[in-house]
Each structure stands twice: as C-alpha cells, then as structure tokens.
C-alpha positions as CSV (number, residue, x, y, z in Angstrom):
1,X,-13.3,-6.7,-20.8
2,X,-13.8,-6.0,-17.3
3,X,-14.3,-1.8,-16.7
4,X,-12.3,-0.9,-13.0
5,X,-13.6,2.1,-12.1
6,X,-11.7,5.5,-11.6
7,X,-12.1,5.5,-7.7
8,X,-10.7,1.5,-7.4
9,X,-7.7,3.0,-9.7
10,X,-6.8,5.9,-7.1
11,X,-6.9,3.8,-4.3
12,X,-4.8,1.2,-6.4
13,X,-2.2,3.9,-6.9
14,X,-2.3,5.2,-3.4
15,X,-1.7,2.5,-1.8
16,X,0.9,1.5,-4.2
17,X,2.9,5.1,-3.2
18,X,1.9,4.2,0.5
19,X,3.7,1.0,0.4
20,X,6.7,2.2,-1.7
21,X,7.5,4.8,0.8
22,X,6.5,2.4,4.0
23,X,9.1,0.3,2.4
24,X,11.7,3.1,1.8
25,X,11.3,4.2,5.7
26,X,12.1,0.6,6.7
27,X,15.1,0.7,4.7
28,X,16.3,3.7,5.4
29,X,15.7,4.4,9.2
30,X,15.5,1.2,10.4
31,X,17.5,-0.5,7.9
32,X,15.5,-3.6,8.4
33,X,15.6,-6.8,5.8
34,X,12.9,-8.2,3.5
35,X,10.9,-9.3,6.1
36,X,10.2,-6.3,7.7
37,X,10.4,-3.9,4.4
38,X,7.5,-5.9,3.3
39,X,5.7,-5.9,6.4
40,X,6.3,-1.7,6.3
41,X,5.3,-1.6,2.9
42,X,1.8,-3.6,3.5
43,X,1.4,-1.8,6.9
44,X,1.7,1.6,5.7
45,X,-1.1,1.1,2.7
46,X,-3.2,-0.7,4.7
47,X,-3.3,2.2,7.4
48,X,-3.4,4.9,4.4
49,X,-6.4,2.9,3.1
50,X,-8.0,2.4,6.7
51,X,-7.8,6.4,7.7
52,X,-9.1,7.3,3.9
53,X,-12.2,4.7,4.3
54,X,-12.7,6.2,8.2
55,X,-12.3,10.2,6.8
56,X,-15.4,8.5,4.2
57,X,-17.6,7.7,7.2
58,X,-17.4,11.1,8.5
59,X,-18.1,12.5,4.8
60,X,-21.1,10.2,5.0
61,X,-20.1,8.6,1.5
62,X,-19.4,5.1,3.9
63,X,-16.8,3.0,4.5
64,X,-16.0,0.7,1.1
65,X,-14.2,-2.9,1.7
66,X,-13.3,-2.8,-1.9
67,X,-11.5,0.6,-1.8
68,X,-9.7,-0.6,1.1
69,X,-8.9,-3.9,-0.7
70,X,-7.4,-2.3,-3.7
71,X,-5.4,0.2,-1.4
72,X,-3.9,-3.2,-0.1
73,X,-3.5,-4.6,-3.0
74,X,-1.6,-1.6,-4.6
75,X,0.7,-1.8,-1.0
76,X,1.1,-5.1,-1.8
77,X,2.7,-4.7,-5.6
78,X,4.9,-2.5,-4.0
79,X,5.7,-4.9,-1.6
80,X,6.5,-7.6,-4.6
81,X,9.0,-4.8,-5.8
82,X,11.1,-3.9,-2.9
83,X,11.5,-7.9,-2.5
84,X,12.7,-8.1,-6.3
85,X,14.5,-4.3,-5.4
86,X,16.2,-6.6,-2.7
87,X,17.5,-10.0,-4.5
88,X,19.2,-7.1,-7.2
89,X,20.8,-5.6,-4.2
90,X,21.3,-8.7,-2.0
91,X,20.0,-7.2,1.1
C-alpha cells in the first residue's frame, strides 16, 4: 500500500476547497455554465497552490511541484463535482 504523506493530503484538500468555492463564485456571480465553472474551479486551486508554493520560497522550505500537483488535482475533483452538481441541475 502506497503511504501519501500528511503534507500531499493538505494540499489535496486545499485545493479541493479552492476549487469548490472557485466554482461556486462562477456560479453565483457570473452565473457562467460548465465550461467556465470548471475553468473557475481549476483556476482558483491552481492559483491557491501557486501563491502557497511561492509563500514556501520565501520560508526557504522551496517550491514543491508535487504539492502544487496535488493542490491541482484536489481543484480538479472538485471540478468533476460541480460538472456532475450540473447534469443534476441541468445548467
């Protein structure tokens, strides 16, 4: 069984909050459509996960692609459930 470390999990889960309310602001302020509540879900984590691993650099612990990947990654499951969120409510 592969062992994900603690840090990787935060990042997951951060990014997955990131995307969930980048989604919700596309929906509710710009009442945009899948397209563009996925592309604000994605956006969001990805710049969450970009200005965490830059505040890093500064802290002198370094920039890690694989925390930023997993911020990504967690925007992107919340991506994958505003899209099914959106088929339920035919927007």
């Amino acid at each position: 069984m592969v062992k994900i470390a603690r840090d990787k999990k935060v990042h997951f889960y951060a990014g997955a909050l990131a995307g969930f309310v980048g989604g919700w602001l596309v929906y509710v302020f710009i009442n945009g459509g899948r397209p563009e509540i996925i592309g604000g879900a994605i956006t969001l984590a990805i710049a969450i996960g970009c200005a965490k691993e830059i505040y890093d650099i500064k802290k002198e612990t370094g920039f890690d692609k694989k925390d930023l990947l997993a911020t990504a990654i967690g925007g992107a499951v919340s991506a994958a459930a505003w899209l099914g969120f959106s088929f339920l409510r035919g927007f």
